[in-house]
C-alpha positions as CSV (number, residue, x, y, z in Angstrom):
1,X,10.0,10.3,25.3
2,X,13.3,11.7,24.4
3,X,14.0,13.3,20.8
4,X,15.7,10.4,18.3
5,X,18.5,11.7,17.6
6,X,21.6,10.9,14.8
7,X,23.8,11.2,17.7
8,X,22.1,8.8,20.7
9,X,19.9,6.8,18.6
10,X,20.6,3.5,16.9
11,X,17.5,2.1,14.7
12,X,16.9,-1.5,13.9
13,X,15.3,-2.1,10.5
14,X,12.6,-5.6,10.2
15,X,11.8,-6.8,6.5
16,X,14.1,-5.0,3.7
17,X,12.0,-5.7,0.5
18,X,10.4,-3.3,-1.8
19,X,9.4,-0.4,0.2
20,X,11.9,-1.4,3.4
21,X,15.2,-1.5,1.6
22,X,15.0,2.1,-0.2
23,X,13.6,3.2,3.5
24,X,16.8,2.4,5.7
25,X,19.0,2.7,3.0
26,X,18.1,6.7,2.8
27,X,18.0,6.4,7.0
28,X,22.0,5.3,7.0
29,X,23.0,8.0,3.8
30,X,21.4,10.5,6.5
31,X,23.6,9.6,9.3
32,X,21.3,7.2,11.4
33,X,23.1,4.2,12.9
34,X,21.2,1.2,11.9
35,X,21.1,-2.6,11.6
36,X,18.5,-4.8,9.8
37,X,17.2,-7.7,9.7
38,X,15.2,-10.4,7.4
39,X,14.7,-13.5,6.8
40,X,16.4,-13.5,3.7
41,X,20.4,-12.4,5.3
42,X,21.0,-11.3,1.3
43,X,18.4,-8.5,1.5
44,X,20.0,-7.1,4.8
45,X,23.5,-7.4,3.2
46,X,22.6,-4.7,0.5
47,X,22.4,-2.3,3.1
48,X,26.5,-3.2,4.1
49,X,27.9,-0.7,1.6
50,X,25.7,2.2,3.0
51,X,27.1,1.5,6.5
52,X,24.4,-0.8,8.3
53,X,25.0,-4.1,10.4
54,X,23.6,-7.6,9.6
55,X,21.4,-8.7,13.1
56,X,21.5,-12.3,13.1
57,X,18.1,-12.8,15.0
58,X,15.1,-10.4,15.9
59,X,16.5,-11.1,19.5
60,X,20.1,-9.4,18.5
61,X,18.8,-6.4,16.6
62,X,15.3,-5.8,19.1
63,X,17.6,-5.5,22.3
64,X,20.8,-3.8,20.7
65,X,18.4,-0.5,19.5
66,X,16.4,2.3,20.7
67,X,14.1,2.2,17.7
68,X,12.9,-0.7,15.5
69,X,11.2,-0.3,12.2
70,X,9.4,-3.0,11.0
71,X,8.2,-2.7,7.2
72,X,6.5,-5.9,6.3
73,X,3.6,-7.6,3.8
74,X,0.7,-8.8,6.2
75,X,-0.7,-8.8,9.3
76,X,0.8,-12.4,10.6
77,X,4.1,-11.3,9.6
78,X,3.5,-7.9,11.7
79,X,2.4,-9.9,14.7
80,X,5.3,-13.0,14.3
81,X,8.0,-10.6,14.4
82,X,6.6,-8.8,17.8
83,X,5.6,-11.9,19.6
84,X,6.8,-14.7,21.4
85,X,10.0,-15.1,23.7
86,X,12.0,-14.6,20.3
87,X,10.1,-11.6,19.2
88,X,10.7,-8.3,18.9
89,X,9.0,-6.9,21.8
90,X,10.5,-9.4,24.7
91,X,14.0,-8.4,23.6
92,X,13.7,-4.8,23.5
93,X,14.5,-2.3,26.5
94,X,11.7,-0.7,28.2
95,X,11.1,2.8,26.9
96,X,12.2,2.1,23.2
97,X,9.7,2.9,20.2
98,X,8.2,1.0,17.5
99,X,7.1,2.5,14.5
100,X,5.3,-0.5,12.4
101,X,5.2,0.6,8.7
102,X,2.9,-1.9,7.3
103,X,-0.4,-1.5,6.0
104,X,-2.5,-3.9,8.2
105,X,-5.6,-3.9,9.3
106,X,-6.0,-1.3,12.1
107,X,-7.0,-3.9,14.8
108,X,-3.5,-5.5,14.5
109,X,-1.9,-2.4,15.0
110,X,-4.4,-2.2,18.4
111,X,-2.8,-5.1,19.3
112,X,0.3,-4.5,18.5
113,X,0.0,-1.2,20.6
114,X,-1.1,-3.8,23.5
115,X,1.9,-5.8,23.5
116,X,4.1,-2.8,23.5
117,X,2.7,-1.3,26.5
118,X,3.1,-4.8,28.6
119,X,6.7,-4.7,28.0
120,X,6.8,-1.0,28.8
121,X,7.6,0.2,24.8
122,X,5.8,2.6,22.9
123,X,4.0,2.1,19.8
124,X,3.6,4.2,16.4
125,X,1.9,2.7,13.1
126,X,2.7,5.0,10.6
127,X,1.5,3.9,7.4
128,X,2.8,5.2,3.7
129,X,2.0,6.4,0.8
130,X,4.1,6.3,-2.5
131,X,5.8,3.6,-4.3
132,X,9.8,3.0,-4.3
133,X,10.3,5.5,-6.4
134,X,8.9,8.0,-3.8
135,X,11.1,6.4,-1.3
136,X,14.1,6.5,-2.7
137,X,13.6,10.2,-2.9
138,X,12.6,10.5,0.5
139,X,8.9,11.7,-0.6
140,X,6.6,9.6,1.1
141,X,3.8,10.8,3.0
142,X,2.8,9.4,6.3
143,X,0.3,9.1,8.4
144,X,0.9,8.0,12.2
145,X,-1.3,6.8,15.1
146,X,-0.3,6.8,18.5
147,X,1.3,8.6,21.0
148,X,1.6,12.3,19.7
149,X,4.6,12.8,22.0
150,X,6.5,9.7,20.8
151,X,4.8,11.3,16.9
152,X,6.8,14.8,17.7
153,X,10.0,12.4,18.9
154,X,10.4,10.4,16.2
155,X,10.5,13.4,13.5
156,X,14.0,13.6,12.4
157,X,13.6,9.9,10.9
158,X,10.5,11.0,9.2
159,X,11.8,14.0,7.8
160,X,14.2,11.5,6.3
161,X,12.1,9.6,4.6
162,X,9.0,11.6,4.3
163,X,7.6,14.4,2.0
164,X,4.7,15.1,4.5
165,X,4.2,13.4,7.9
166,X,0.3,13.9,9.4
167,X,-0.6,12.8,12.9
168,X,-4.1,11.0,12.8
169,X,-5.1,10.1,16.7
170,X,-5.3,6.9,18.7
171,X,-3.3,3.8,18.2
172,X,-4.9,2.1,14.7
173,X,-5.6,5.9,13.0
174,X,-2.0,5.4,10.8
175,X,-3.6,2.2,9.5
176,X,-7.2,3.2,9.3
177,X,-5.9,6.1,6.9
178,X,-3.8,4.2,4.9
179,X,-6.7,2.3,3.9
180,X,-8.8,5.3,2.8
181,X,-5.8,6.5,0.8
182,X,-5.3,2.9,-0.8
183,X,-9.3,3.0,-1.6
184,X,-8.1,5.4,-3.6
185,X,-5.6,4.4,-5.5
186,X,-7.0,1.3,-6.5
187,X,-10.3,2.5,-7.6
188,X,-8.6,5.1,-9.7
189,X,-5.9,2.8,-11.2
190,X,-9.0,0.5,-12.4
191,X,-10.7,3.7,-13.3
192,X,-8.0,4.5,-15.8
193,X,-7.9,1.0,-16.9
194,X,-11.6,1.4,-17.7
195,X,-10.8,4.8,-19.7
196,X,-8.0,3.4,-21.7
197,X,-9.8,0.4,-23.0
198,X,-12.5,2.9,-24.0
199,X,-11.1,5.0,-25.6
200,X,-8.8,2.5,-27.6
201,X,-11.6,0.8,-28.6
202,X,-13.4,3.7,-29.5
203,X,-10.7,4.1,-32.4
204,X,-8.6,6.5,-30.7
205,X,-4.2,5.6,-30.7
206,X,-3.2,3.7,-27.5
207,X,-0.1,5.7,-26.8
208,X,-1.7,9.0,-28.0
209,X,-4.6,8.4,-25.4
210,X,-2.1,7.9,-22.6
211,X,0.3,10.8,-23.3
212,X,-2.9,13.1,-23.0
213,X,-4.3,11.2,-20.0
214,X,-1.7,12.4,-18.2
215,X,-1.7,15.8,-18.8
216,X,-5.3,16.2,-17.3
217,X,-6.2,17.3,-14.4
218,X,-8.5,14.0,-13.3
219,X,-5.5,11.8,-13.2
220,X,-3.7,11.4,-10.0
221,X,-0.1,12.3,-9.4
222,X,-0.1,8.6,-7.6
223,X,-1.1,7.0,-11.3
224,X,0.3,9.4,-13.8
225,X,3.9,7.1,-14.0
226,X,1.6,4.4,-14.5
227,X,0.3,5.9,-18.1
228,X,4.0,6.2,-19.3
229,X,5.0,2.9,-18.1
230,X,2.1,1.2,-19.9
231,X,3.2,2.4,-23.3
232,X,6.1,0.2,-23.1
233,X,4.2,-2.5,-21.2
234,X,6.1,-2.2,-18.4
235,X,3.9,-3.7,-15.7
236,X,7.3,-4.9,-13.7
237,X,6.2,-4.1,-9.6
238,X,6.5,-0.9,-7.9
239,X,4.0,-1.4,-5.8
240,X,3.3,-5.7,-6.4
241,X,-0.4,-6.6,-7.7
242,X,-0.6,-8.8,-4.7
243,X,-0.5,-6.3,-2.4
244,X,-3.2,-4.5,-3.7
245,X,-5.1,-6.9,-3.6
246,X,-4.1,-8.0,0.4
247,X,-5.4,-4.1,1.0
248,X,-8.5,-4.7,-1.1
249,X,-9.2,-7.5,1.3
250,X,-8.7,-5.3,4.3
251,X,-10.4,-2.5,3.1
252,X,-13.4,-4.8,2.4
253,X,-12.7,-6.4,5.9
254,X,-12.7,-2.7,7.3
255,X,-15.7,-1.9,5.8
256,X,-17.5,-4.4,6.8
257,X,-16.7,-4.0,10.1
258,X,-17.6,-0.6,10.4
259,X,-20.9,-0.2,8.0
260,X,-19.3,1.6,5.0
261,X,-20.6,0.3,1.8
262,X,-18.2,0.1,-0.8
263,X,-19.6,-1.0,-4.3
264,X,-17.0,0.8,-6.4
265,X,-14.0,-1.1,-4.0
266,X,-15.7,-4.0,-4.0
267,X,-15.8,-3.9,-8.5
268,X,-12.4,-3.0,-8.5
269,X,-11.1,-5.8,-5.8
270,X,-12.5,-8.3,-8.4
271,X,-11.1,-7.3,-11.9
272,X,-7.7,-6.9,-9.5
273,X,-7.9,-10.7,-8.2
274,X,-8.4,-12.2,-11.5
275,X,-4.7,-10.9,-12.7
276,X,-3.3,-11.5,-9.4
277,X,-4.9,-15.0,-9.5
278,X,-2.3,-15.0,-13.0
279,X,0.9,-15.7,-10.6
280,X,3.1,-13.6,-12.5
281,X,4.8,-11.0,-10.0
282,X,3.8,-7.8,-11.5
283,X,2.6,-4.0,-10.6
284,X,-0.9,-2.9,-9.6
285,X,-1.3,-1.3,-12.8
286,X,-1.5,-4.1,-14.6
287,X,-5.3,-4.4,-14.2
288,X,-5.1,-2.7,-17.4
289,X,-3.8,-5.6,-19.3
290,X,-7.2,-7.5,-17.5
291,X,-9.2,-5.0,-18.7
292,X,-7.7,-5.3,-22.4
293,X,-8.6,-8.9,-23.1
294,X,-12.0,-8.8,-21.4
295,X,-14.3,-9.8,-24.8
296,X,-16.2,-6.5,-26.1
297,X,-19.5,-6.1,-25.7
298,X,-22.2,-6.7,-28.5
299,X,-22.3,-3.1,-30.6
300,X,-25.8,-4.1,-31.1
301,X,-28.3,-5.1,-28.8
302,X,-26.5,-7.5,-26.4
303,X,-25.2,-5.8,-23.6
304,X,-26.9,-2.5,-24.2
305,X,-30.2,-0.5,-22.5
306,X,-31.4,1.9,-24.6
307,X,-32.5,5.0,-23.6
308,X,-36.4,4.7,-24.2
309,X,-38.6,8.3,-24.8
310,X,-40.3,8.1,-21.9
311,X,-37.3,7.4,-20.0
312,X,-35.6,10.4,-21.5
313,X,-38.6,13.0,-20.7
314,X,-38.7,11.7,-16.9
315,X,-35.2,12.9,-17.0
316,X,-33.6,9.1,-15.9
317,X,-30.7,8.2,-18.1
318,X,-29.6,4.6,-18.7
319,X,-26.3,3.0,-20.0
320,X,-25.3,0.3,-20.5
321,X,-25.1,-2.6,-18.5
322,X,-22.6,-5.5,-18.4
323,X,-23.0,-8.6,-20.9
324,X,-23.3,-11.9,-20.3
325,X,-19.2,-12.4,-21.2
326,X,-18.8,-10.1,-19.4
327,X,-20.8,-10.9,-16.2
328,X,-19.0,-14.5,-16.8
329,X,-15.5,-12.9,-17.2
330,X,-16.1,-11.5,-14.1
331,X,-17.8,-14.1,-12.0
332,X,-19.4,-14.5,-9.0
333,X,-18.7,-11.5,-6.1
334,X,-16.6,-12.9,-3.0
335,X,-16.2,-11.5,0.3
336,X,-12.8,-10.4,1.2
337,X,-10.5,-12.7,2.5
């Protein structure tokens, strides 16, 4: 397809909330032409005083564009937005692009690859990794499946927005890697949260213990704002708690579907639910304030193996395992939802 251009290319923006309004907002600073749309019209007037249009209907802003972005929080929304006589993809011209930004589960963005290619559009998922403070510098990292071609022609919007841009394969790749990388990040954030309480408990200062945290080399660029924000309990979203735990559940999904077993996800998935389940809108680090009020464990006996002689000269170590709180804290393992 042709190279997207400032010049010839007008962009149309779908669902301008945490990750999607810092997104089109550094799009229109850059020169793009671009109009948005959301549910919620006061989210899409934000953009107004950066130079961007209001679209009154998926309709108005799908057929008006060359491009439409869609950056949205599950699967149905992906799939509502592209479907249907109203949708997206009925409205558009034949040969424009879609680049899907959500983290779905890679089957959706197979399907959503399907439904482009019967209206004769093309179809990127590029998924993202950073938080909104990485977008609003324009330092995301991507990583896109799809079409290479329409990949190579859609580069000067992600050198926009992007710090690094990867092509992965096949329609579904983008997605597929943004739930490897979001493994990650979970698992470590609950990692660290696992540390801290540690370490506090083993006597050592709270604030003292994070400042040093993150001046290791174990700790991941990804978490190290995390350690800061937690000494002034700051938990407020960057990246919600909810959403974490929605890629959790795919991950788990994934998994499943393809064999992987996942015991560390699957740990981390649960402590994560029960301060999502809290309601409070908060940031995916705040599985550390979970991990604070879990009860301690019995310095004796309760909750402890110890390591035996005989144990110790067959070279097996034990540790300890989980007490009964604990385990009850905890509850029952689910499957992912």
């Amino acid at each position: 397809m042709n190279e997207i251009t400032r010049e010839k290319s007008k962009l149309g923006f779908v669902g301008v909330g945490y990750m999607g309004r810092p997104i089109a907002q550094r799009l229109l600073e850059s020169g793009f032409r671009l109009s948005a749309y959301d549910r919620h019209r006061s989210k899409t007037e934000q953009l107004i005083p950066y130079g961007g249009t209001v679209a009154e209907s998926l309709a108005e802003l799908s057929s008006s564009c060359d491009v439409v972005l869609s950056c949205l929080p599950t699967d149905e929304a992906v799939l509502n937005i592209y479907k249907g006589a109203d949708g997206a993809c009925a409205n558009a011209h034949r040969g424009s692009l879609i680049i899907d930004l959500s983290t779905v589960n890679p089957e959706t963005s197979r399907e959503l690859s399907r439904l482009g290619s019967e209206r004769g559009l093309d179809v990127l998922d590029v998924t993202m990794s950073g938080s909104v403070p990485v977008a609003e510098q324009g330092a995301l990292t991507l990583f896109a499946g799809g079409n290479q071609g329409c990949f190579a022609a859609a580069e000067s919007i992600f050198k926009v927005i992007a710090r690094k841009y990867f092509y992965l394969g096949s329609s579904g790749s983008g997605a597929t890697m943004k739930l490897v990388v979001n493994s990650l990040l979970g698992i470590g954030m609950q990692a660290i949260a696992e540390a801290l309480v540690l370490g506090e408990k083993a006597g050592l200062d709270r604030n003292r213990l994070l400042d040093v945290l993150s001046e290791t080399a174990v700790v991941a660029p990804a978490h190290v704002g995390k350690l800061e924000r937690a000494k002034k309990s700051d938990y407020s979203p960057q990246f919600p708690l909810r959403l974490m735990n929605k890629d959790f559940g795919l991950i788990l999904n994934l998994a499943a579907a393809v064999g992987a077993h996942m015991p560390a996800t699957r740990a981390a998935y649960e402590v994560n639910e029960m301060q999502s389940a809290r309601g409070t809108e908060q940031d995916f680090s705040a599985v550390i304030l979970q991990m604070e009020k879990l009860p301690s464990l019995d310095s004796t006996n309760k909750g402890r193996t110890r390591v035996g002689i005989a144990s110790a000269k067959k070279g097996i170590m034990t540790g300890p395992a989980d007490s009964d709180d604990t385990q009850r804290e905890l509850g029952p393992r689910r499957e992912a939802k």
